[in-house]
Steps between C-alpha positions, in 0.01 A plus 500: 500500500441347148742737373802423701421083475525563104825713560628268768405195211671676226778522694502144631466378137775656342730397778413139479542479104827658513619251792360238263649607194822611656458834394537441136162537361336849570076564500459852544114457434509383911606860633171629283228597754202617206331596804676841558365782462181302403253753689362839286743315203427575143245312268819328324721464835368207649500185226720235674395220242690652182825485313729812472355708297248234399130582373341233670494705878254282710444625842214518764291805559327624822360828318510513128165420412334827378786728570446837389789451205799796547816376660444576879630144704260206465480148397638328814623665842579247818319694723178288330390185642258343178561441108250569263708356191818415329569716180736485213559829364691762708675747323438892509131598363477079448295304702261176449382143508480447812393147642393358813437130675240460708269186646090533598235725397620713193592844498633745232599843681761498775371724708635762690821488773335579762224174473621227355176297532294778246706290180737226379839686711633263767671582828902353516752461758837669480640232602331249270642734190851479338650696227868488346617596083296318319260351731235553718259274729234579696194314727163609418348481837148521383513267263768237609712540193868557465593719185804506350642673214805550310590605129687498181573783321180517340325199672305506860482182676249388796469289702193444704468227812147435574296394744213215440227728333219433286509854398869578452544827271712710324391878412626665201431885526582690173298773484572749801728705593846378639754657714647811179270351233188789542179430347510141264367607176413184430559147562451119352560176642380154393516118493749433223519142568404221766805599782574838330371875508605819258441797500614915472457832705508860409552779727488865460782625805500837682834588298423394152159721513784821507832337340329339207075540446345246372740189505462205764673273670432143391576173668453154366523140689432153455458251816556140461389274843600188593171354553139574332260670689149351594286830373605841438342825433528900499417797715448860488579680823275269769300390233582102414408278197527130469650324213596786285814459328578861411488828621554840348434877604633685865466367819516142446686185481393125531608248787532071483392275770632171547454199785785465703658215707664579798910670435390452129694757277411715231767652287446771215766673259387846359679660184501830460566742217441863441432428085261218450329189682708282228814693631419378853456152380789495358727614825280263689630165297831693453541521892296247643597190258601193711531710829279435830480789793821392715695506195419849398522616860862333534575674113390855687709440754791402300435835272464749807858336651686522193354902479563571848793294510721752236534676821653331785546641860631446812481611820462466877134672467226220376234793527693704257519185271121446501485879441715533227389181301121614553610842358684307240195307419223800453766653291452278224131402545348845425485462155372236293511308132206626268625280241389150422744213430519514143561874512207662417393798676185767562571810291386841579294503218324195628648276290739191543911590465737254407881482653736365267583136553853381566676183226321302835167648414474651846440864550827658510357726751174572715267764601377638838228649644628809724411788732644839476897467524498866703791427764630174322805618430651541805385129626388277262670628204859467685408194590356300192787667305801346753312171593221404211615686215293258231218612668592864450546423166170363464294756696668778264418311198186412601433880523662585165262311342244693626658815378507315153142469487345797680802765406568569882637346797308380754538546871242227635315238323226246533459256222584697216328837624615843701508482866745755575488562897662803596482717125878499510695288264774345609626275187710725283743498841399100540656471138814724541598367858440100327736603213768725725507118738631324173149303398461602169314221302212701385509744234757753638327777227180415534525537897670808418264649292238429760666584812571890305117526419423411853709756614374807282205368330145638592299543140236283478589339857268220632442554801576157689872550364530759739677821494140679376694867651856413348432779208511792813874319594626520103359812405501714837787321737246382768191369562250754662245446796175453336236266560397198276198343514429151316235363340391318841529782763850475638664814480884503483724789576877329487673750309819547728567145534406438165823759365693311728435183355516593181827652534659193641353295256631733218875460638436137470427534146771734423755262654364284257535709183806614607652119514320503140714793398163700412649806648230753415277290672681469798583878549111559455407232763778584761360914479165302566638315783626838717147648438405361871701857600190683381263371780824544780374836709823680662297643771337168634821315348215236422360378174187684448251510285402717276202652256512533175564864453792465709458572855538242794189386643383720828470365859755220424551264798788240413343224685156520296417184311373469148491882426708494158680142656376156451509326785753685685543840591811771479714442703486114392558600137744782570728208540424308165753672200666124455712587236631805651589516916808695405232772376275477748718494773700874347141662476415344879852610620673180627460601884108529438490154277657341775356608813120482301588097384622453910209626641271339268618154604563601868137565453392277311566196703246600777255374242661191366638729223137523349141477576541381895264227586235663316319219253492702176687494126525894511609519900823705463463727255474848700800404684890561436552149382323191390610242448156293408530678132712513210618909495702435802712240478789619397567746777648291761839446182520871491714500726773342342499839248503779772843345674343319784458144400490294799137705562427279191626202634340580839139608404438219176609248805270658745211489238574104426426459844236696629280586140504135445339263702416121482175464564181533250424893728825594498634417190603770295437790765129442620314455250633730217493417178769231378415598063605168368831446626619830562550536886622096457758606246634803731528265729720255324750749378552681817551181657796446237578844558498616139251752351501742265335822493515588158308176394791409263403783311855625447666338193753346742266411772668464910397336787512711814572314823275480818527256795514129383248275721670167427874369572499351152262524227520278142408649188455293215605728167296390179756376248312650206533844636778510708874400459534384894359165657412649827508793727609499839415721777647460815467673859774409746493585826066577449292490781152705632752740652761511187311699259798735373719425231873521593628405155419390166697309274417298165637195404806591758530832377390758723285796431478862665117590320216400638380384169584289238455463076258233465681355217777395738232301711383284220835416373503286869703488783501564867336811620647529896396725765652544845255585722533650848302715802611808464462693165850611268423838404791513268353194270316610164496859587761621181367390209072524504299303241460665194251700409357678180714833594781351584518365138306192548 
């Protein structure tokens, strides 16, 4: 019920403000419900008060407190009824400083979910919390106190209501583990002045302990309050001390208590930094200079609509809207700055980098903390590259960098150190799809030079750049079944998917050499790219696995998860040669490619085209599609290259609609696991009905068509990058029931391909689709999108 009176709110709201403002003035941030998807989300998927791609991520947690530290869902999930804190830091492998108002007898553990009463957690009323971009309230039952919070980029703001208390307090854990953080290595906090606190916290995550031994994640913070407390002191675990000012070691943190009036408010800005406590005091004046709560929360708004607002739709469908503008919205909150405002930045050798300064003494770019970018390409890649190019820009420079220093590319990073995910490595093609779009302000060589090593490199290897089997792929033409086994216990065995990966990441980077005129290079990197051929069994017609002395692996079942697959299985992965259909599809026969894709989907849907209902990130993967994970979704566009497109348009429709859900269970399937904007990003293209499947890998990347959701849609092209103002996309004639294109045309001239060059789309125009009931079968079915054996 509290659900559908938020929905039924949103909905309210942005009908009233565009009666008031006669439809001239346009807040996207109203159709964003950060409550989707909400329940079994990620550590960094739920951080309402935060800017896009800010570092400052404040959000409430229900079960982060002493999480075990991997990636598996936790942090907040709606399900839960009682907060146990507000934190700061949520990024992947990040997590800390998390705070917490209470009133009466002090306590300094939460306590568990399940009994509230046993610490400092209080119960809260769904219908007493609100969240939106950039802001989130919530009543403390327990304790009679409203929290609020919202943020600048690197600046968290609260705002605390109180009741009349003589013991009014505010908790400051540091020292245990939060959310992705693992064990804190240590931690310091302390009374740097009359109304403020400082401090630092060092944690040792699951992934660093295997991508890079020995370095740490460090956080720093400063807190400034609006009103001196009446005594203070620290804590270890349950273990309180009065009127110590400073705390150091594991397990600890210090709390303030003041004496309240009745309604009286207590506000509190918190800078952060990932280099230094002076770093953090500097953002904090920086950002906080002059500017009370309200007017940072109105600034967040203003920041989320003009982000949002680059893409404008319309339609009949006000569920769709709130659907497409949340998926909008995760897609660029995933990953964050880990660069202060003056530029400086944790390095990987634990130093502090510098970016250059701009003639305004700014940083002419920034720096981000990021997960694994395995999948990006297909969703967030296309879309940062047609919608927020500077950012693209940044995160590749940001990366480069990195390379600089260390010698390698990273594929995952937490202030300054490894974190790589999956063990792929995903940047080389990052680099060559950013250049093919036409953002090219970086070092074009340097990003070169990288992207090639990425590609064949493996001597010396660190580990947490991934790739640790990609000498078997150079030096044999696959990667064999064999297990690994890392320096914690997890054993991987991911050598199909791994060739496959590898492969279409090496076409990326031979686009790119080959748009370089380094010929030699590209000849050697396209023979690398067909190697997926030497895993593709004739008999089974299947990839397969296979050991290293050459023979397939023995009692091979298609459907089996995991063996030689990460998270996906054969018949999943069969389907994933991007950068060559046209070669897939001759060694499948085009009868078999065609009636396999049809029954996968026919299938498919019976389970929400993933995991079901079933509550779990890795629900899906033993069956013929899945949609909850990265390796799948491209299938639905294949269609467009085996001559039956309207399957494309009909089944990327269907998957809109029944996948995606608005409601924080049924989100993005049930459940499954939305990785930082992917699922969100999918979402947003389809809904445009653009997507490629070769990631813009090809030197003159396409867009493939699908079913657009809206009846107009308003792109806003960045005039730095791209020589048209805006891109149109319009779908006449577009209901529920008019999912099939009838024709195409661009900027009045019509088209027969189901496809078009990118390059045409960012020069603007008008993009126009007829729509109708009844699929053509004769539309798109001459010309297929290229391919790498077709010459592309």
């Amino acid at each position: 019920m509290a659900r559908l009176t938020f929905l039924s709110l949103i909905l309210f709201t942005s009908v009233t403000v565009a009666q008031k403002n006669n439809n001239k003035e346009f807040h996207p941030s109203q159709w964003v419900d950060p409550q989707i998807g909400s329940v079994h989300g990620r550590w960094f998927f739920y951080t309402p008060a935060s800017l896009p791609f800010g570092m400052a991520k404040l959000a409430p947690h229900t079960n982060a407190w002493g999480s075990k530290g991997g990636w598996e869902p936790c942090g907040y999930d709606d399900r839960h009824t009682s907060i146990e804190g507000f934190g700061h830091f949520h990024e992947f492998q990040i997590g800390g400083l998390v705070v917490m108002p209470i009133t009466g007898p002090l306590q300094t553990i939460p306590g568990p979910l399940g009994n509230p009463d046993a610490g400092y957690r209080s119960r809260f009323d769904k219908s007493a919390e609100h969240a939106e971009p950039g802001y989130y309230s919530v009543f403390l039952k327990d304790y009679g106190v409203k929290a609020e919070l919202t943020a600048t980029e690197r600046v968290g703001y609260h705002r605390y209501t109180f009741p009349q208390s003589k013991d009014a307090h505010i908790i400051f854990d540091v020292g245990h583990r939060q959310g992705e953080s693992s064990e804190v290595t240590a931690a310091f906090i302390r009374l740097s002045g009359k109304k403020e606190l400082e401090g630092s916290i060092e944690t040792y995550p699951e992934y660093l302990k295997f991508c890079d031994p020995g370095k740490r994640v460090k956080m720093y913070f400063v807190i400034q309050l609006n009103k001196e407390p009446r005594s203070y002191g620290t804590f270890i675990d349950s273990m309180a001390s009065l009127n110590k000012s400073e705390s150091k070691g594991i397990n600890n943190g210090m709390f303030v208590t003041f004496s309240t009036a009745r309604n009286e408010v207590i506000e509190m800005h918190v800078g952060l930094s990932y280099t230094s406590i002076a770093n953090a005091r500097k953002n904090l004046e920086a950002e906080s200079a002059g500017k009370d709560f309200d007017l940072v929360r109105t600034a967040a708004r203003t920041q989320w609509n003009e982000k949002l607002g680059r893409i404008k739709v319309e339609g009949k469908d006000s569920i769709d809207k709130v659907k497409f503008y949340t998926g909008l919205y995760h897609a660029l909150l995933g990953r964050g700055l880990a660069s202060d405002g003056n530029g400086q930045y944790p390095k990987n050798d634990g130093g502090i980098g510098q970016i250059p300064l701009n003639k305004n003494g700014k940083p002419a770019y920034n720096h981000y903390n990021t997960d694994g970018i395995w999948g990006a390409c297909w969703n967030l890649g296309q879309l940062w590259a047609l919608v927020y190019p500077e950012y693209q820009s940044e995160y590749m420079r940001s990366n480069l960098d990195f390379a600089q220093e260390t010698g390698w590319l990273h594929d995952g990073v937490a202030a300054g150190a490894h974190a790589n995910g999956v063990s792929t490595n995903f940047f080389g093609f990052m680099l060559a799809a950013t250049y093919n779009c036409g953002i090219r302000d970086f070092d074009v060589n340097s990003a070169y030079a990288a992207a090639y090593k990425n590609e064949t490199g493996y001597s010396n290897r660190p580990f947490g750049s991934g790739k640790y089997d990609l000498h078997y792929l150079v030096n044999n033409g696959y990667i064999p079944s064999k297990d690994t086994t890392l320096s914690n216990g997890w054993v991987f065995n991911f050598g199909a998917s791994h060739t496959l990966e590898f492969c279409f990441n090496s076409y990326a980077v031979a686009q790119f050499a080959k748009a370089l005129g380094k010929q030699d290079d590209c000849n050697r990197l396209t023979k690398q790219a067909a190697c997926w051929k030497n895993l593709f069994d004739k008999k089974t017609k299947y990839i397969r696995p296979r050991y290293e002395n050459g023979t397939f692996i023995e009692n091979f079942d298609p459907m089996q998860a995991w063996r030689g697959f990460q998270e996906g299985n054969a018949v999943q992965y069969t389907w994933y040669v991007p950068q060559d259909v046209a070669g897939l599809m001759q060694l499948l026969g085009k009868d078999t490619f065609n009636a396999r894709l049809e029954n996968t989907f026919n299938e498919s849907r019976k389970s929400t085209f993933g995991g079901g209902k079933e509550i779990n990130s890795f629900s899906g993967l033993e069956k013929l599609y899945n949609h909850g994970n990265q390796p799948c979704l491209h299938q639905s566009w294949l269609f467009n290259y085996s001559g039956k497109p309207w399957l494309t348009q009909k089944w990327t429709r269907a998957i809109c609609d029944e996948f995606y859900g608005a409601d924080p269970l049924h989100g993005y399937g049930f459940g499954q696991d939305e990785d930082q904007g992917q699922l969100g990003a999918w979402y947003v293209m389809a809904a445009m009905g653009l997507f490629d499947v070769q990631g813009h890998a090809a030197t003159d990347p396409t867009f493939q068509f699908g079913s657009p959701l809206f009846d107009r849609v308003t792109i806003k092209l960045h005039p730095k990058y791209y020589t048209g103002k805006t891109l149109v996309i319009e779908a006449r004639n577009n209901t529920k029931q008019h999912v099939y294109i009838q024709s195409v045309s661009f900027n009045e001239k019509k088209g027969n391909n189901c496809w078009i060059n990118r390059k045409e789309l960012t020069g603007g125009g008008v993009l126009r689709f007829e729509m109708g009931p009844q699929p053509d079968t004769s539309f798109g079915i001459t010309v297929p999108p290229p391919s790498m054996s077709t010459g592309q």
